[in-house]
N, C-alpha and C positions, 0 to 999 in steps of 0.2 A: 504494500500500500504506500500511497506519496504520503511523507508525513505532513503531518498540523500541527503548524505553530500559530500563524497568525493569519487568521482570515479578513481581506479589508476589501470594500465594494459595495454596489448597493443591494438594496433589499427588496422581494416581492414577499406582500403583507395577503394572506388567504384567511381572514378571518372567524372563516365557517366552522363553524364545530364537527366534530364526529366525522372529518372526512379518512374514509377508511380505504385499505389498502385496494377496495378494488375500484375506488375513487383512481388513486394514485397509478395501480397497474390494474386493468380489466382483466378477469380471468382468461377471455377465450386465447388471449395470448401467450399463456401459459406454457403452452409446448415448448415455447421459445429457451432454450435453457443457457444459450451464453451469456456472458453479462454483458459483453461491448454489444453498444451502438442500443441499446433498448431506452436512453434517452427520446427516441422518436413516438416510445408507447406511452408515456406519462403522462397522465391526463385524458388521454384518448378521446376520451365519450364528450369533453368537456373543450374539444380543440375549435370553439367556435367565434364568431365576431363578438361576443359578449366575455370571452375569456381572455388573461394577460399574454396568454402562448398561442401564436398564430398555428395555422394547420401544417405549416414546413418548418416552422422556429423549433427547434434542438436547443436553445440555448437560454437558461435563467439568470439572474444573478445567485451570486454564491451564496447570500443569508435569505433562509424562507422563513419566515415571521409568519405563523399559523393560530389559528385555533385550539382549543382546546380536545383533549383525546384524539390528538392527530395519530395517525396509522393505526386507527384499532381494526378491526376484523381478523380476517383470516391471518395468517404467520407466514404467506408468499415471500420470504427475501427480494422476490421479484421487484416488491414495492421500492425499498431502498437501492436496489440497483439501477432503478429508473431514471430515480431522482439524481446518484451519482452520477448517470449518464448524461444530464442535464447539466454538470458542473455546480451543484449544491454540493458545498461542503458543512453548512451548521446550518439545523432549523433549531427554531426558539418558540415555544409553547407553553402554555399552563402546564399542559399534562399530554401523554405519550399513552399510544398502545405497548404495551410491556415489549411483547416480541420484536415489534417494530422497533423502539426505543435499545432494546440490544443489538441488532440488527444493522443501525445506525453505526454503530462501534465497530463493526466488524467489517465495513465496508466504506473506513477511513471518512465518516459524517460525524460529526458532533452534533449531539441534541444538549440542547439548553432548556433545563425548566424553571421557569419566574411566574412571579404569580401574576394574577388575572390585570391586573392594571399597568404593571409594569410591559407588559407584553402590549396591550394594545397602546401605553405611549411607544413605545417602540415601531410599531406595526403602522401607526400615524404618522412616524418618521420618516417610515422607509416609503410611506405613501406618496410622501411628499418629495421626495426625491435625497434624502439626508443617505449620504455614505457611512457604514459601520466598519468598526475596524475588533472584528474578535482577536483579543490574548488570551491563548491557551495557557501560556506560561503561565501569567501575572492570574488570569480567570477572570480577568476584565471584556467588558463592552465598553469601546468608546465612538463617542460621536461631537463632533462639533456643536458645540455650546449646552453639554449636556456632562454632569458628571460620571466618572465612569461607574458602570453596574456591576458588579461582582456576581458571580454564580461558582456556584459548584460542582464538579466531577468526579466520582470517585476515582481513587489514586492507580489504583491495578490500571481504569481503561483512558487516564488522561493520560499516563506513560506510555501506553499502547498508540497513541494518537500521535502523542509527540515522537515517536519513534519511527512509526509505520510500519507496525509491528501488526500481523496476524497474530491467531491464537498461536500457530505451531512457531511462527518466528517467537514472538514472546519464549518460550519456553525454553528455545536453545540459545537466548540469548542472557535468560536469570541462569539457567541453569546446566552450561555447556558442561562446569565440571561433572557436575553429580553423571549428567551424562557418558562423558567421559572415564569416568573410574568406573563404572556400570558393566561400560563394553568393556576395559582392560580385564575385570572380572570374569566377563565371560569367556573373553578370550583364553583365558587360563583355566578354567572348569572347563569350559567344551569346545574345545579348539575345531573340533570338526564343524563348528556352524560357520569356521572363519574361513574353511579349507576354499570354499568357493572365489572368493574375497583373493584368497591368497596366487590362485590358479590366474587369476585374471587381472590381477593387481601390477 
């Protein structure tokens, strides 16, 4: 994954409450299982003269300022790959669909959760045309003429963010030694799991 430090650009502000994942990705698409290029299904149903994303537009800005219970329904990852396809790297919401809300983490997006007021002066902001600039570092929101906002992440997946670390990178990179001494071990109890390794090595 690219990592996240600091997110800065404008904002599209979606309001709507409860917009769930097959809002964001339509089921019948589903078959579809790479993840590039599925920015072009996000939103789908909704790609009309009344909506921010024309019916050829691929492209949003990088902070989605939403509603509240954003990505709830189904558990499709599809929904988050969309939206990364889009060049969304952080949305900012009251409240998150759970799976969705992990989902995000795993597919190099920061979700941000602030409460109900802070979110729509926010979302008013970005209406208006106001540039944000998210620090992951610092866990700052800032914008011009506005203090900055503080939020929260927890520690395991804003390391993962700021690194661009998967689950499995993560793992060999807290834990190469443990790894490490693991295989030497094995190596020595059952050398014939290594013979192969060795043949070809």
């Amino acid at each position: 994954m690219t990592p996240l430090v600091t997110v800065e650009g404008a904002g599209w502000w979606l309001p709507e409450a409860d917009v769930d994942t097959d809002i964001i990705y339509p089921a019948r698409f589903l078959l579809i299982t790479a993840k590039q290029g599925l920015g072009r299904y996000a939103f789908h149903d909704r790609r009309d003269a009344g909506f921010r994303l024309g019916p050829d537009d691929c492209r949003a800005e990088p902070i989605l300022v939403a509603g509240p219970n954003f990505g709830c329904g189904s558990s499709r990852e599809h929904a988050a790959w969309a939206l990364a396809g889009l060049g969304i790297r952080v949305v900012i919401a009251e409240s998150f669909g759970e799976i969705f809300f992990s989902n995000c983490f795993k597919n190099g997006m920061l979700p941000i959760v602030l409460d109900a007021a802070m979110v729509a002066r926010i979302g008013a902001m970005v209406e208006a045309g106001a540039t944000l600039r998210v620090d992951l570092r610092a866990c700052l929101i800032e914008a011009v003429d506005m203090p900055p906002i503080p939020f929260t992440v927890p520690d395991d997946r804003r390391e993962a963010l700021l690194n661009g670390w998967n689950e499995i990178a993560r793992i060999r990179a807290l834990h190469a030694a443990d790894i490490a001494d693991y295989e030497a071990g094995q190596r020595r109890a059952f050398p014939w799991l290594w013979n192969k390794e060795q043949r070809h090595g």
